[in-house]
PDB file of N, CA, C and O in Angstrom, chain B, residues numbered from 101:
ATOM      1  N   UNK B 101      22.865-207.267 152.002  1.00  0.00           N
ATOM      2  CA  UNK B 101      21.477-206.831 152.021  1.00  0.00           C
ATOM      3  C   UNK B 101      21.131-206.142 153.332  1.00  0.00           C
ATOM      4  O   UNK B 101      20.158-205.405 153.496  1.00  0.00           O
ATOM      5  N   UNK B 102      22.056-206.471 154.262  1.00  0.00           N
ATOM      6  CA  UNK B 102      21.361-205.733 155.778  1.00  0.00           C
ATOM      7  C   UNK B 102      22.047-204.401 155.629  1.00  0.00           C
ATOM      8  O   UNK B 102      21.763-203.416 156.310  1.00  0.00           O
ATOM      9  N   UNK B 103      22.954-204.438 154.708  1.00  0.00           N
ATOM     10  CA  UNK B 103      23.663-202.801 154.932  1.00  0.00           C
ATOM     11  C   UNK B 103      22.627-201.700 154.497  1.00  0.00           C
ATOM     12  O   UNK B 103      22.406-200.581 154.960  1.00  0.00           O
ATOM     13  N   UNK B 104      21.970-202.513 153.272  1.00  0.00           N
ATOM     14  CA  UNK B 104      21.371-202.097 152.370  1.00  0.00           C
ATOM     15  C   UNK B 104      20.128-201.079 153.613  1.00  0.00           C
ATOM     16  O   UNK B 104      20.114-199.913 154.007  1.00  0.00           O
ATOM     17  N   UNK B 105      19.116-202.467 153.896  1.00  0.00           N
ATOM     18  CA  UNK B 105      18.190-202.037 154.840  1.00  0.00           C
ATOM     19  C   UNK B 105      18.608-201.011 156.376  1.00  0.00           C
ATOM     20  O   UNK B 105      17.734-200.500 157.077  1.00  0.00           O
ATOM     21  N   UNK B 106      19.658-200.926 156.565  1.00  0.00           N
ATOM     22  CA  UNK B 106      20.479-200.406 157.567  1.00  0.00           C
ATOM     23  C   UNK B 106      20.208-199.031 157.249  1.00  0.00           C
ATOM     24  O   UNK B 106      19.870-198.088 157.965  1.00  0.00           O
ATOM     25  N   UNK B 107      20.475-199.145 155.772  1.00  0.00           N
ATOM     26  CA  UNK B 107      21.066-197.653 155.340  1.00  0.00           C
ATOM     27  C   UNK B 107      19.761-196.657 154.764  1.00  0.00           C
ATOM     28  O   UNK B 107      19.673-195.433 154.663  1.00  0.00           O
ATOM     29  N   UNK B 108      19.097-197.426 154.539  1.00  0.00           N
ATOM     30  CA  UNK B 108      17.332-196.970 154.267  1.00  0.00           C
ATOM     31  C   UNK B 108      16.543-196.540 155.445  1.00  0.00           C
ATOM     32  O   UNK B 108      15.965-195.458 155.546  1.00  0.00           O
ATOM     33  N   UNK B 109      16.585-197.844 156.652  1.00  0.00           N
ATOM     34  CA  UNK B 109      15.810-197.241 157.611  1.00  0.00           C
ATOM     35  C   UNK B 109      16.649-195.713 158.153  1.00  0.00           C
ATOM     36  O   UNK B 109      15.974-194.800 158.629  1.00  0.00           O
ATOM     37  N   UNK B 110      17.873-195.616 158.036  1.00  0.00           N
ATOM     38  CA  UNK B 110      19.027-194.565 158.775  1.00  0.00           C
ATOM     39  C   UNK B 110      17.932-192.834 158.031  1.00  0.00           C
ATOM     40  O   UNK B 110      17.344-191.851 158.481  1.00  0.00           O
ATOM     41  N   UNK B 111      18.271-193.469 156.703  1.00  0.00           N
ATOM     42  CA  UNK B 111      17.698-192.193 155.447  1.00  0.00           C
ATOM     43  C   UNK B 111      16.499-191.805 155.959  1.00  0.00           C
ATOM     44  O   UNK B 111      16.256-190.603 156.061  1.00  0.00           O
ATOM     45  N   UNK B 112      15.422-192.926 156.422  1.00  0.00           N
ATOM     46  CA  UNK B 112      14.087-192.997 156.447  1.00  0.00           C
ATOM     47  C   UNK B 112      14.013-191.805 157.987  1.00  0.00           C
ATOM     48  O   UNK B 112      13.439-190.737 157.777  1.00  0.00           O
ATOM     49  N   UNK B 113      14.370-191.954 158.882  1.00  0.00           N
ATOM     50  CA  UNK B 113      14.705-191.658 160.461  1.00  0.00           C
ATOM     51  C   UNK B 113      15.208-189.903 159.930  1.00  0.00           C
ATOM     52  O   UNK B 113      14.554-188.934 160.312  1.00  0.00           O
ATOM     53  N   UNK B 114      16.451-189.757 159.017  1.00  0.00           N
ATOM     54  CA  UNK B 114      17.163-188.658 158.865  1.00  0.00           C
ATOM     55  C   UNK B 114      16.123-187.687 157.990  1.00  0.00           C
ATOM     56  O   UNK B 114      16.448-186.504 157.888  1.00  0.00           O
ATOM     57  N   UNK B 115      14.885-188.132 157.352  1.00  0.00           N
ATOM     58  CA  UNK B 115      14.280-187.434 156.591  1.00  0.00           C
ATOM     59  C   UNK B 115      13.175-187.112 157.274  1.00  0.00           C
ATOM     60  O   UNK B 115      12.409-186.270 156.805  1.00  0.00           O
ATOM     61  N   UNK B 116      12.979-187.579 158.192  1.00  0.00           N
ATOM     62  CA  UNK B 116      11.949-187.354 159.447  1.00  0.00           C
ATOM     63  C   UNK B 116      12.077-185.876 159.930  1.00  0.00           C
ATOM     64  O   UNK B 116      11.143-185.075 159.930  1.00  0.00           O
ATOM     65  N   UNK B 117      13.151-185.656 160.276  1.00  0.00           N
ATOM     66  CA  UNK B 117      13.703-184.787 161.034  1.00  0.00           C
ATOM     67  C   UNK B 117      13.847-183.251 160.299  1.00  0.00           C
ATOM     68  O   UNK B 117      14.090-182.122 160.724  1.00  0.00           O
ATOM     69  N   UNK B 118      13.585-183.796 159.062  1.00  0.00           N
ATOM     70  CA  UNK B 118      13.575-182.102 158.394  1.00  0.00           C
ATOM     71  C   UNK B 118      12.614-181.301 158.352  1.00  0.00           C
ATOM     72  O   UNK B 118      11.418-181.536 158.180  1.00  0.00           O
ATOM     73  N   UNK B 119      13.347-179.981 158.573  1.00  0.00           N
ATOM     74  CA  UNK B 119      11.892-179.230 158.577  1.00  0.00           C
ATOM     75  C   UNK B 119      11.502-178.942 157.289  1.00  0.00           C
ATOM     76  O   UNK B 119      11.994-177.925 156.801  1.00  0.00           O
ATOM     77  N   UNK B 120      10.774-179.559 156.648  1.00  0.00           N
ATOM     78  CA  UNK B 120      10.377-178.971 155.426  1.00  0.00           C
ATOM     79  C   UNK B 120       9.156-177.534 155.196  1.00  0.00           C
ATOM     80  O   UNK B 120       8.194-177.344 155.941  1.00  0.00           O
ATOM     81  N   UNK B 121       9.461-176.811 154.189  1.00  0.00           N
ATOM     82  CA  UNK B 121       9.312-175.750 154.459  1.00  0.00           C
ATOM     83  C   UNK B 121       7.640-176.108 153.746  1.00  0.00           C
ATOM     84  O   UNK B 121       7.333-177.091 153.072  1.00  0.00           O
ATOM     85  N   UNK B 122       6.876-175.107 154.111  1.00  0.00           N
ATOM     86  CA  UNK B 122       5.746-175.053 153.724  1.00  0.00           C
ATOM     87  C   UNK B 122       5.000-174.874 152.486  1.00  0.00           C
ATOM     88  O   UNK B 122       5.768-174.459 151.618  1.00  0.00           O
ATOM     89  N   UNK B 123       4.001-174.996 152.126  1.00  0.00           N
ATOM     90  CA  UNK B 123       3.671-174.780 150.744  1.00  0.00           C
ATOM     91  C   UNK B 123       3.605-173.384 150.178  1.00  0.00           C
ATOM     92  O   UNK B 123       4.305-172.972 149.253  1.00  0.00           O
ATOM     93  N   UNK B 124       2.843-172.818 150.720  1.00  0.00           N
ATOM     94  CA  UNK B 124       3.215-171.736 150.896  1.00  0.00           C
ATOM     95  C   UNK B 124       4.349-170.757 150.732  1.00  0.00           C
ATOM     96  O   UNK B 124       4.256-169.772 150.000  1.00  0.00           O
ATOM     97  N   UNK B 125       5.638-171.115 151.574  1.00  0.00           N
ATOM     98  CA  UNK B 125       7.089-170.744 151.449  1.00  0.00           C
ATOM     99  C   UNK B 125       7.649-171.162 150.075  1.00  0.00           C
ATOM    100  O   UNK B 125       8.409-170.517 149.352  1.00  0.00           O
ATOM    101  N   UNK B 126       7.192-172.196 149.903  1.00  0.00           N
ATOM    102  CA  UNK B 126       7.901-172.916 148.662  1.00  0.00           C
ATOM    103  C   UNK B 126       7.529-172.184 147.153  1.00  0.00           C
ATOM    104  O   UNK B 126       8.332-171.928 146.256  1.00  0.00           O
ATOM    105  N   UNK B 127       5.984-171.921 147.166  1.00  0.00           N
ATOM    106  CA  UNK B 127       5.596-171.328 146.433  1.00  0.00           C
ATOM    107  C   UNK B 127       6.227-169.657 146.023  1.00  0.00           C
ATOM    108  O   UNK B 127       6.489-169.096 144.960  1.00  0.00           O
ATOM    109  N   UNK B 128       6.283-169.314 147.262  1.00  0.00           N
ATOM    110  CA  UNK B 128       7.208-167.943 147.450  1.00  0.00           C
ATOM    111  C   UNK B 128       8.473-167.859 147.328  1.00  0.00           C
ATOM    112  O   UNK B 128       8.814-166.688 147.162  1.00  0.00           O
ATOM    113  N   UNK B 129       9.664-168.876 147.339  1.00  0.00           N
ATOM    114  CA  UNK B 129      10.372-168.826 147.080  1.00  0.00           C
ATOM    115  C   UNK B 129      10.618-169.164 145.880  1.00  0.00           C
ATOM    116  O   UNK B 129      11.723-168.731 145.553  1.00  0.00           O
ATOM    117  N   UNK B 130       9.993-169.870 144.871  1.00  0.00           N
ATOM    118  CA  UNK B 130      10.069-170.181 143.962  1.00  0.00           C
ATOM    119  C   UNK B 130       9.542-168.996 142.750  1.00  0.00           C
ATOM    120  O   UNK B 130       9.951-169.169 141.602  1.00  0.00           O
ATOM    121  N   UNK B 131       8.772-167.986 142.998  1.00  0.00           N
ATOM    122  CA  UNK B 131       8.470-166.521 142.601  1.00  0.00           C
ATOM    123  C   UNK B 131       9.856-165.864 143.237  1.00  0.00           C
ATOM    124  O   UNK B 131       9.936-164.680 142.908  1.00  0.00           O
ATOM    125  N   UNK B 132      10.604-166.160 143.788  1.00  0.00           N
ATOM    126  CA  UNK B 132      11.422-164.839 143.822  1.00  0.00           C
ATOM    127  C   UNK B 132      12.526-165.613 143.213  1.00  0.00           C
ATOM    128  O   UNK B 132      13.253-164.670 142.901  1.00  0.00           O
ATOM    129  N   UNK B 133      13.163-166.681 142.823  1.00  0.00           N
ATOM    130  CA  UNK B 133      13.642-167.268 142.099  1.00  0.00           C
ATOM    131  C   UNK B 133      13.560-167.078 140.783  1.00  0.00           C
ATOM    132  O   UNK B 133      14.544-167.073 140.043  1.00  0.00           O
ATOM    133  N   UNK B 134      11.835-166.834 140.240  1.00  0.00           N
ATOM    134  CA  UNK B 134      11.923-166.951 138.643  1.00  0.00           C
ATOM    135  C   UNK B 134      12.388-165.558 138.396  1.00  0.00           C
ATOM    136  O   UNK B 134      13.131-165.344 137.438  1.00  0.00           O
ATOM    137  N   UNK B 135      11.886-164.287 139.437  1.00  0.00           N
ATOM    138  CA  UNK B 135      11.637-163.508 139.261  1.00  0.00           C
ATOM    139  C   UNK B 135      13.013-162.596 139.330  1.00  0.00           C
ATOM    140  O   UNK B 135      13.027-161.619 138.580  1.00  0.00           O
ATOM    141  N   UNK B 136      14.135-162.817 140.135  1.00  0.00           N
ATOM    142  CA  UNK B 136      15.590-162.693 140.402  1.00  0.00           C
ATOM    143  C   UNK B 136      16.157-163.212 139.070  1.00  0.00           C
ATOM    144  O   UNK B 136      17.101-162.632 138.535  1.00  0.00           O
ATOM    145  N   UNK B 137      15.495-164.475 138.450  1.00  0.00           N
ATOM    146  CA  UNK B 137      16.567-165.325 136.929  1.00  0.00           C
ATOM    147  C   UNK B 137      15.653-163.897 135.906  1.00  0.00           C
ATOM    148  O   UNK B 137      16.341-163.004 135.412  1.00  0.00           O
ATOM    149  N   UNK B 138      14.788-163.900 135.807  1.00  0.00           N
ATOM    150  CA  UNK B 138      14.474-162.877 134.939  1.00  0.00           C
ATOM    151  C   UNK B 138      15.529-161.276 134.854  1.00  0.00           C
ATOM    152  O   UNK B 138      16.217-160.612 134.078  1.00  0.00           O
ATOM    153  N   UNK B 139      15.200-161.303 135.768  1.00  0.00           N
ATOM    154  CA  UNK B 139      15.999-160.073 135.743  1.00  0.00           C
ATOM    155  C   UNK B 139      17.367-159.821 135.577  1.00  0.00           C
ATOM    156  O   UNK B 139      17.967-159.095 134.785  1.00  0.00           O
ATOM    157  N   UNK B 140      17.765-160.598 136.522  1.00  0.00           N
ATOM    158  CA  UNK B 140      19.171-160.771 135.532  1.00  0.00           C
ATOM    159  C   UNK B 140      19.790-161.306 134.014  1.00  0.00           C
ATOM    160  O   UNK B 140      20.682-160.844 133.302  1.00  0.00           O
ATOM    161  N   UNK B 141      18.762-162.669 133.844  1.00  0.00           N
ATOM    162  CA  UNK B 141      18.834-162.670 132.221  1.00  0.00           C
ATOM    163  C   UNK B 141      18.876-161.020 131.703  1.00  0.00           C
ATOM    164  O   UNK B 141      19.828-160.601 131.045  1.00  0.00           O
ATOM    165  N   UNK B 142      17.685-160.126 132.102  1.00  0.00           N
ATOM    166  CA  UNK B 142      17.632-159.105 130.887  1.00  0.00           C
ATOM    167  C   UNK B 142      18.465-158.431 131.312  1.00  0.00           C
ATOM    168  O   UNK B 142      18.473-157.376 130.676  1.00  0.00           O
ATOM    169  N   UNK B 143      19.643-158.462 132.515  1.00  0.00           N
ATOM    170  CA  UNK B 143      20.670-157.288 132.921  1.00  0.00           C
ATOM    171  C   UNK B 143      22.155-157.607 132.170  1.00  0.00           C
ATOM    172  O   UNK B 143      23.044-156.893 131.706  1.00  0.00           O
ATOM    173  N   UNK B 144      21.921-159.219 132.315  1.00  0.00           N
ATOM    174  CA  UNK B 144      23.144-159.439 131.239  1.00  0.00           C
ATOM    175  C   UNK B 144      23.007-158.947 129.333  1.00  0.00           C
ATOM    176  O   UNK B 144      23.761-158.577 128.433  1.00  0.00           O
ATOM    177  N   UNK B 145      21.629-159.231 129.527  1.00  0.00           N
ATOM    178  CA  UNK B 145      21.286-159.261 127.608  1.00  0.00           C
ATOM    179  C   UNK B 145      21.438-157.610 126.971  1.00  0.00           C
ATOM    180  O   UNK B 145      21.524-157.231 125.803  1.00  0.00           O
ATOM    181  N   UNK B 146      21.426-156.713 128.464  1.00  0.00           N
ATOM    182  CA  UNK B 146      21.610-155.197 128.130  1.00  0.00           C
ATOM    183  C   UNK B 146      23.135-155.013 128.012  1.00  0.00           C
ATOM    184  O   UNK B 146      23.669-154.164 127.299  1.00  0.00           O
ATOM    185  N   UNK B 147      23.770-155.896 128.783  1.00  0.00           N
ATOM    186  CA  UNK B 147      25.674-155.796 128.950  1.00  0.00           C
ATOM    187  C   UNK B 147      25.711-156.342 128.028  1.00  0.00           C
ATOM    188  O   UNK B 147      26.643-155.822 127.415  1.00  0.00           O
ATOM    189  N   UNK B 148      25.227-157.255 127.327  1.00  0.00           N
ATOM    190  CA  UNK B 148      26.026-157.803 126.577  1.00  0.00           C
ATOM    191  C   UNK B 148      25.923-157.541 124.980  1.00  0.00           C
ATOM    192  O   UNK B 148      26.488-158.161 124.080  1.00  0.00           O
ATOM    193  N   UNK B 149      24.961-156.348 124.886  1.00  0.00           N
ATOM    194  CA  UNK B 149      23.911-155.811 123.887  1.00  0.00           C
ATOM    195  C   UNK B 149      25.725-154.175 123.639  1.00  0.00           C
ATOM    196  O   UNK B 149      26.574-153.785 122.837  1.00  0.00           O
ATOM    197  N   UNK B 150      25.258-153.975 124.835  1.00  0.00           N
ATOM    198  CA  UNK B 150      26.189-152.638 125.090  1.00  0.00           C
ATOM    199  C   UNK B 150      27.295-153.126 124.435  1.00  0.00           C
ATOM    200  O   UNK B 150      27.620-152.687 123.331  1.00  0.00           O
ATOM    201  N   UNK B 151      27.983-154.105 125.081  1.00  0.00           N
ATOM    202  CA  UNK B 151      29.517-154.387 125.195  1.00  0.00           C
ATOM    203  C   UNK B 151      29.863-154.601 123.274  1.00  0.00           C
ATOM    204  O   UNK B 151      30.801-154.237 122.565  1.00  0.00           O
ATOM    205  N   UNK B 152      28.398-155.469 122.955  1.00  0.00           N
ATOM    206  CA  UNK B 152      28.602-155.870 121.423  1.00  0.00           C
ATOM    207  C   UNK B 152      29.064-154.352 120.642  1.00  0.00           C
ATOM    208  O   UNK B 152      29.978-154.173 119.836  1.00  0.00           O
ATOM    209  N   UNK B 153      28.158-153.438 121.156  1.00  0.00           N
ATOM    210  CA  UNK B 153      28.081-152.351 120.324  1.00  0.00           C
ATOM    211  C   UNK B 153      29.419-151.569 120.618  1.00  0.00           C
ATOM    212  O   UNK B 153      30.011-150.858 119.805  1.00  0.00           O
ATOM    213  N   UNK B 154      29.710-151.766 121.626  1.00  0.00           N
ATOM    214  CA  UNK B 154      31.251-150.981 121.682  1.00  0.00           C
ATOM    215  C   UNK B 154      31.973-151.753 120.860  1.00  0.00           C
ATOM    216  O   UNK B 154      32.745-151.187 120.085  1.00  0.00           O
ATOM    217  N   UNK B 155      31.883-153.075 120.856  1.00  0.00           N
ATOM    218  CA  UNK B 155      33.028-154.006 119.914  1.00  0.00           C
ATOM    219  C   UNK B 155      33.326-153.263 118.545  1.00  0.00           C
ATOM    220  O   UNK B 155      34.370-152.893 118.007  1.00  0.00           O
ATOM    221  N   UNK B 156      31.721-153.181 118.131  1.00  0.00           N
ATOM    222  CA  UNK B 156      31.633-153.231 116.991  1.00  0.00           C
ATOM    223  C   UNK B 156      31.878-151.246 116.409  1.00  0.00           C
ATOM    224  O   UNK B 156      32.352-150.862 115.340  1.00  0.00           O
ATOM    225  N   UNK B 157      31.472-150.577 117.310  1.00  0.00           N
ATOM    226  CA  UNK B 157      32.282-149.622 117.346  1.00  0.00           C
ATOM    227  C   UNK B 157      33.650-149.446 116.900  1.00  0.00           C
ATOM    228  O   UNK B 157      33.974-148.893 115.849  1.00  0.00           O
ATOM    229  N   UNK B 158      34.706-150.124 118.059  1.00  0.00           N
ATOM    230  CA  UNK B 158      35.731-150.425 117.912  1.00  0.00           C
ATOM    231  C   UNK B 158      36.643-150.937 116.804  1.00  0.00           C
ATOM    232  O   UNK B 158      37.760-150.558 116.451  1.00  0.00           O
ATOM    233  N   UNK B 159      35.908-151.835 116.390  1.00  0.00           N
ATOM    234  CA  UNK B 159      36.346-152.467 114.810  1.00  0.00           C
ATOM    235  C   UNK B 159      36.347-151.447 113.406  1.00  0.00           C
ATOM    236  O   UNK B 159      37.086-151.500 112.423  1.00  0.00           O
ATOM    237  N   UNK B 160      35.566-150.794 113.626  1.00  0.00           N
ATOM    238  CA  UNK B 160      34.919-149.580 112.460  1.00  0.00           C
ATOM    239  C   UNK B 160      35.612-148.738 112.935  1.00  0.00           C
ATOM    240  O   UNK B 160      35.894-148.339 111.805  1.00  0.00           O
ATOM    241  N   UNK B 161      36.383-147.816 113.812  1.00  0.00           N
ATOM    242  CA  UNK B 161      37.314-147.348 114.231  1.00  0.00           C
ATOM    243  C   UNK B 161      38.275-147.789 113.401  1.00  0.00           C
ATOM    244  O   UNK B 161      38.504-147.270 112.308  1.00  0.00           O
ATOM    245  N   UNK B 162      38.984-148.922 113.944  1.00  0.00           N
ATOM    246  CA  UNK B 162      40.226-149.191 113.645  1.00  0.00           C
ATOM    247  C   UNK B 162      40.490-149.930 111.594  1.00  0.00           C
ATOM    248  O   UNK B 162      41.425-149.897 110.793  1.00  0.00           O
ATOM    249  N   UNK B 163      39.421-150.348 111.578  1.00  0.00           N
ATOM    250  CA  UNK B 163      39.218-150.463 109.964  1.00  0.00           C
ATOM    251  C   UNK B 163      39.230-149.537 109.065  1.00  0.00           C
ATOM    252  O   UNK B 163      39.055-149.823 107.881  1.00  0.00           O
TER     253      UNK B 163
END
């Protein structure tokens, strides 16, 4: 049990020390996050839109 409490107050002391970022920042980083996953979702869904259509190209070709 003292390791236990050892190891809590240690966490408690080590979480002190962070700089946590602001509300603000957080908020902003979290817009360029959704906003970076968006965009790449729709950059893959265009590759992978393309790539289908060459497949399928390809198949009708060779059929």
């Amino acid at each position: 049990m003292n390791k236990l409490f050892k190891y809590l107050r240690e966490a408690k002391q080590e979480l002190q020390k962070v700089a946590w970022p602001t509300q603000k920042q957080t908020i902003r980083y979290s817009i360029i996050v959704v906003v970076i996953s968006v965009i790449l979702a729709i950059y893959f869904g265009v590759v992978d839109y393309i790539l289908n259509l060459g497949l399928e190209a390809l198949i009708n070709i060779t059929s």
